[in-house]
N, C-alpha and C positions, 0 to 999 in steps of 0.2 A: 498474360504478358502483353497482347496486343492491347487491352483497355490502360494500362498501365502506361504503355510507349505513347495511344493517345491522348490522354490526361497526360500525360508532359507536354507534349507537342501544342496541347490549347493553353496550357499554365504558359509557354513559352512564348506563344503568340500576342494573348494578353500581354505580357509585361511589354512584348514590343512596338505594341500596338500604344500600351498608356505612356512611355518613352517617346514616342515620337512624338503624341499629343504634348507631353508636357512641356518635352525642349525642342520639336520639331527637328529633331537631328538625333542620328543613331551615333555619332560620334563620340566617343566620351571626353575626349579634348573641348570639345563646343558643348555637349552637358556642362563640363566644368567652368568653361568660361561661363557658360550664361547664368551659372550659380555663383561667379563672382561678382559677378555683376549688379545679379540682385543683390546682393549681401552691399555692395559699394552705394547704390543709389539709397537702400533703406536706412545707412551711416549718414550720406548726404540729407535727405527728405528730414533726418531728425536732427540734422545741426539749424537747418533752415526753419525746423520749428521753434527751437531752443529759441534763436536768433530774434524771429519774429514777435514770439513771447515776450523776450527783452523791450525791443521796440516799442512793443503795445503799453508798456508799463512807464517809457519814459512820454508818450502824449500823441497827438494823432502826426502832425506832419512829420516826426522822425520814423513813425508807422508806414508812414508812405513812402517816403527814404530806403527803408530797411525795402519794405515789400520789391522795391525795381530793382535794390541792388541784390536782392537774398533770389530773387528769381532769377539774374543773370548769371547770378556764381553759382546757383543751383544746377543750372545747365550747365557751365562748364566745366562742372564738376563730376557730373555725370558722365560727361563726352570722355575727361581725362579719363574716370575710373574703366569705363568700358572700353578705351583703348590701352590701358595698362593689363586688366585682363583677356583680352586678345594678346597680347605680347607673351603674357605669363602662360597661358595654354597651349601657343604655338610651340615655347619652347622646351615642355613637356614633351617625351616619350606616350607611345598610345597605352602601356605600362603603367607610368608616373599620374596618366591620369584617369584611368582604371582605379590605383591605389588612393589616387585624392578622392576620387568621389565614395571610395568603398565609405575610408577613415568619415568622408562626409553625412554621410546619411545611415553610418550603425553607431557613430559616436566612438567608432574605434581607434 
């Protein structure tokens, strides 16, 4: 029984251990945000490539057009989406965002 209750208590420790590392917060409202987040800038990163693609197709000085503006909208596109998700996290239950991340990472 005792090697049992120890083999939980290391299986436990690990997950909390690779948790912290991975979102640096034991929180699961701020896991969730910072899994929206990623999810928002990799939406952003690949409209900006789409874009640039475009660009490159129509000749070089609209390439370089695109490049200052596709970088400045990048960024603040990034800044809205990680202040929409801080808004969306905060206003979760520690509950609501238990159940997001569960739904999140078993596909349930």
């Amino acid at each position: 029984m005792k090697k049992i209750i120890k083999a939980l208590l290391v299986v436990l420790v690990l997950v909390l251990a690779v948790t912290l590392v991975r979102y640096r917060t034991l929180s699961p409202c701020g896991m969730l945000k910072k899994e929206w987040v990623k999810d928002a800038r990799k939406g952003v990163e690949s409209a900006a490539e789409r874009a640039r693609d475009a660009a490159e197709d129509m000749g070089g000085r609209a390439e370089e057009i695109a490049d200052d503006v596709g970088d400045a909208v990048e960024e603040s596109a990034k800044e809205v989406a990680e202040a929409l998700a801080e808004t969306l996290a905060e206003e979760k239950s520690f509950g609501e965002c238990v159940a997001e991340l569960w739904k999140r990472n078993t596909g349930g």
